[in-house]
C-alpha positions as CSV (number, residue, x, y, z in Angstrom):
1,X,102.6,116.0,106.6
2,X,105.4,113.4,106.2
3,X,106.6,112.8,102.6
4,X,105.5,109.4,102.4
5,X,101.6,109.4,102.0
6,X,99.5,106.6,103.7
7,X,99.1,103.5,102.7
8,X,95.6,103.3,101.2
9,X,95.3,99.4,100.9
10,X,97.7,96.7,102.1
11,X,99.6,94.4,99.1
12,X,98.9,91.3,99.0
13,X,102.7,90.8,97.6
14,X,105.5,93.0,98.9
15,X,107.2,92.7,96.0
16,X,104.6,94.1,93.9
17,X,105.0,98.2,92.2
18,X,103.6,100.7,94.7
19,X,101.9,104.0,93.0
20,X,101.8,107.2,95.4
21,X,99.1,109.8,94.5
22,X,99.3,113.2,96.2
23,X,96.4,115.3,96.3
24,X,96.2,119.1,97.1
25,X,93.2,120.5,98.0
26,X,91.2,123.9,99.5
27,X,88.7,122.7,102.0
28,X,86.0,125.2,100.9
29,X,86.4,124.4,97.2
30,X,84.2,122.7,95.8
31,X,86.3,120.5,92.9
32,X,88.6,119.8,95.5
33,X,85.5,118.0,97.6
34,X,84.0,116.3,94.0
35,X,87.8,115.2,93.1
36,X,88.6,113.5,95.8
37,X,85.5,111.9,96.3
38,X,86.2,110.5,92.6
39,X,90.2,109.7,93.2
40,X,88.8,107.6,96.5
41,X,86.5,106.0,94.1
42,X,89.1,105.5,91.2
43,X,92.0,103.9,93.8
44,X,88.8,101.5,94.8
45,X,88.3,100.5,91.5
46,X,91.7,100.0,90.7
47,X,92.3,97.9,93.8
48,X,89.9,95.6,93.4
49,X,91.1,95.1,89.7
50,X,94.9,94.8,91.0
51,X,94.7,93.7,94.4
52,X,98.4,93.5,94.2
53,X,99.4,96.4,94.2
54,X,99.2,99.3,96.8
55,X,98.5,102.9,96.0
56,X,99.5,105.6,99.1
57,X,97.4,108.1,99.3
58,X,98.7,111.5,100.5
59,X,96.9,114.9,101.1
60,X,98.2,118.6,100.5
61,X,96.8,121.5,102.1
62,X,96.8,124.5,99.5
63,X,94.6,127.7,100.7
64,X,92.7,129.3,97.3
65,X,91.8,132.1,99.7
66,X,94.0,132.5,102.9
67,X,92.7,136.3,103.3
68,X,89.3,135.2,103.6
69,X,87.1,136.5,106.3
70,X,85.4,134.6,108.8
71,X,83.2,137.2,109.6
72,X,81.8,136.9,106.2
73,X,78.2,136.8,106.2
74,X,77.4,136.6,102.4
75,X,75.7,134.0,100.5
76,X,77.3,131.6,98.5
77,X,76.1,133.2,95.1
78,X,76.6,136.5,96.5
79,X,80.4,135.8,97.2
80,X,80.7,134.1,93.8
81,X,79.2,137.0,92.1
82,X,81.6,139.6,93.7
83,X,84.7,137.3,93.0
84,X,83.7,136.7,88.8
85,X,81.8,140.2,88.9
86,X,78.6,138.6,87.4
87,X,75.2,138.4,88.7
88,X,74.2,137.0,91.6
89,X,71.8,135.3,89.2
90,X,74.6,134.1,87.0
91,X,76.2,133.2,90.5
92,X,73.4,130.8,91.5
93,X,73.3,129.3,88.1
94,X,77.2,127.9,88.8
95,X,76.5,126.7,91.6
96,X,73.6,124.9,90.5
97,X,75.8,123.0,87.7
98,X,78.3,122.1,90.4
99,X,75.8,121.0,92.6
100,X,74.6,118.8,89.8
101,X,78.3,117.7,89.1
102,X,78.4,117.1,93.3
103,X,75.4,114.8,92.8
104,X,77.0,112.7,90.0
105,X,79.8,111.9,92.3
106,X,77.4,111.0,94.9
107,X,77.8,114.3,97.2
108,X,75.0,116.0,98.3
109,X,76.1,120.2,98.1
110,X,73.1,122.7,100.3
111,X,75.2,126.7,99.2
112,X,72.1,127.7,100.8
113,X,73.3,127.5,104.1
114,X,76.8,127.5,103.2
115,X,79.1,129.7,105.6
116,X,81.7,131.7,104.4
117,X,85.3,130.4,105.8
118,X,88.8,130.8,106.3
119,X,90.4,127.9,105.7
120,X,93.9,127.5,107.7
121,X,92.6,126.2,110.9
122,X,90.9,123.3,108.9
123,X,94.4,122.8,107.0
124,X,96.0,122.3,110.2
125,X,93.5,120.0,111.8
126,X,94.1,118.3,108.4
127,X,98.1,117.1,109.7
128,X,97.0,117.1,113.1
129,X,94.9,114.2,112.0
130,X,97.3,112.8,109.9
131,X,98.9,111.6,113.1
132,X,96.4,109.6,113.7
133,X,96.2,108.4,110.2
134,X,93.0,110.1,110.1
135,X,93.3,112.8,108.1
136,X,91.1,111.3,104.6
137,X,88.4,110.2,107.2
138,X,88.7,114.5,108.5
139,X,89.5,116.0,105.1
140,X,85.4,114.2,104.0
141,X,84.2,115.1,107.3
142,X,85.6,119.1,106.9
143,X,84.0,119.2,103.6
144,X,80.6,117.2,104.6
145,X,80.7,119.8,107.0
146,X,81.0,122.7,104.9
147,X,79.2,121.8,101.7
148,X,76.5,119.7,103.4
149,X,76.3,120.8,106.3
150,X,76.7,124.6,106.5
151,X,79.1,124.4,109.9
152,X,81.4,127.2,110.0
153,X,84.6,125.4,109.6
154,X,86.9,128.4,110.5
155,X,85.9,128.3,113.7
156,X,87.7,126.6,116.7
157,X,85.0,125.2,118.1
158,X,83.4,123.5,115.1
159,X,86.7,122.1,114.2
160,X,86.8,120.0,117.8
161,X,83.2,119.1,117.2
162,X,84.9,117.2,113.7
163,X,87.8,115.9,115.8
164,X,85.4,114.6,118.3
165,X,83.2,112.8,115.7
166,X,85.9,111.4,114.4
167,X,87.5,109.7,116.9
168,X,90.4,112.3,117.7
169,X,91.6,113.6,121.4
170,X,89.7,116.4,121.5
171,X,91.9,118.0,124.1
172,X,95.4,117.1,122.0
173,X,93.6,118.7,119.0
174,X,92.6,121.7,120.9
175,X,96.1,122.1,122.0
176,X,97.6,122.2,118.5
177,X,94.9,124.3,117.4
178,X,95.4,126.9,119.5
179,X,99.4,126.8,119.3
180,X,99.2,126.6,115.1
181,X,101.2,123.7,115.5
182,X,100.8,122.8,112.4
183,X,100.9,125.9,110.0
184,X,104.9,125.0,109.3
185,X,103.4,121.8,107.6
186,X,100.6,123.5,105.8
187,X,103.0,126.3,104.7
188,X,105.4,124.0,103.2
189,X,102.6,122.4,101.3
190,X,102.1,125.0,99.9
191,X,105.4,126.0,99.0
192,X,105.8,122.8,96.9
193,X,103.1,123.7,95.7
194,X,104.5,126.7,93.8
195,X,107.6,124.7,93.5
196,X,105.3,122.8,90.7
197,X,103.8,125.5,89.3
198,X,100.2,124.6,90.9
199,X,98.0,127.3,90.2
200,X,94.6,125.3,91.2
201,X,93.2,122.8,92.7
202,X,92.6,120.0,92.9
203,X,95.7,118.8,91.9
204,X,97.0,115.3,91.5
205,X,100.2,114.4,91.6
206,X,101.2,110.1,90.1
207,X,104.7,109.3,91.6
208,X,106.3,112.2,91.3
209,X,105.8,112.1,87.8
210,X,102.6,112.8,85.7
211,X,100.3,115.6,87.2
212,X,96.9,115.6,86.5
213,X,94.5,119.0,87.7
214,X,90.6,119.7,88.2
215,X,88.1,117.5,89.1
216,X,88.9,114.4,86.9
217,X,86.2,112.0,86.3
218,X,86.8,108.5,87.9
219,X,87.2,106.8,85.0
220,X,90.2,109.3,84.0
221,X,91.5,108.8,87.4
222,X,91.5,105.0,86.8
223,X,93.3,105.2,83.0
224,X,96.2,107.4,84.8
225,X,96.1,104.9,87.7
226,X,96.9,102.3,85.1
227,X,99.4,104.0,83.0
228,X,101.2,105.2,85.7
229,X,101.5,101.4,87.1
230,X,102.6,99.9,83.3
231,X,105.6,103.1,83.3
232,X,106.3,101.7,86.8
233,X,106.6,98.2,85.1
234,X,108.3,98.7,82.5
235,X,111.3,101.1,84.2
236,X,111.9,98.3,87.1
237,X,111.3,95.8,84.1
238,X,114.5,97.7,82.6
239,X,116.6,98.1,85.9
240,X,116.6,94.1,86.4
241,X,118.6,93.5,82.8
């Protein structure tokens, strides 16, 4: 994925402050799905109240789990319960608070018929469709898909079903699938990643400048949105004397 994110709403003056927010995220977490869901709804927000100004929107592949196992056939309160080593009762009592949490951002979570997957091959259809300047129509499709749904989206096949429905050359997709064309860019994600000490996700990044993790509420997003625009104000305010 290119450094520069895409644009996520045209200026209505060129000459206006720009804010860039990068946002890296596991496509089978489910914070990562609730906080973008709220950063989409935050850089609405903020667009409508300064039309002026653009905010890019970029997206970072970082894989919580990149040993997981397709093949794995347990539940979603099973897994959890293995990975925290509590009950699966305790499990399905989590989940049930971040389905909740899902619902007050206006997702609709089934870990009922969630399927375990491995991640990468969604990651790299990720920056295949960011060719396409697709890729934040694909990355709410992946995790529709996933958390919704219950698709299996470490498989090949499911994966060109989601390029399909959204639009994408199946057959190009397919290619770069198969040939990992993309696993350099997800890899180096990742590295910067580490580079900045990112532990979790979701994480968000404001111009290069103030990070922000977890699955902020939109009206958090919105006061960083803000501040970050003033701190962009006020430094070009101090390069033009």
């Amino acid at each position: 994925m290119p450094d520069s994110p895409a644009p996520a709403q045209q200026s209505s003056s060129d000459g206006a402050p720009a804010l860039r927010v990068e946002t890296w995220i596991d496509l089978a977490c489910p914070w990562s799905y609730i906080g973008l869901s709220n950063l989409l709804a935050a850089v609405q927000r903020f667009s409508e109240e300064r039309p002026e100004n653009r905010v890019l929107l970029g997206l970072r592949s970082y894989e919580l789990n990149p040993d997981a196992d397709d093949a794995d056939a347990r539940s979603a309160a099973q897994h959890l319960a293995d990975i925290k080593g509590i009950t699966v009762s305790q499990a399905q009592t989590e989940l049930e608070r971040v389905t909740v949490a899902a619902a007050d951002a206006g997702l609709d979570f089934h870990f009922d018929v969630l399927q375990q997957s491995n991640t990468g091959l969604a990651h790299e259809l990720l920056h295949a469709a960011r060719l396409d300047h697709r890729e934040r129509e694909v990355a709410l499709a992946l995790f529709h898909a996933h958390f919704s749904e219950g698709r299996h989206i470490g498989r090949l096949e499911t994966l060109e079903e989601i390029a399909g429905e959204q639009g994408l050359d199946v057959a190009s997709i397919s290619r770069e699938l198969t040939t990992h064309s993309h696993t350099g860019e997800v890899q180096a994600d990742e590295r910067r990643a580490a580079e900045l000490g990112i532990s979790s996700v979701p994480f968000f990044l404001f111009n290069d400048r103030f990070g922000a993790s977890g699955a902020q509420p939109v009206e958090a997003l919105l006061e960083v949105l803000h501040e970050v625009l003033h701190e962009v104000q006020t430094r070009v305010g101090a390069d033009a004397r």
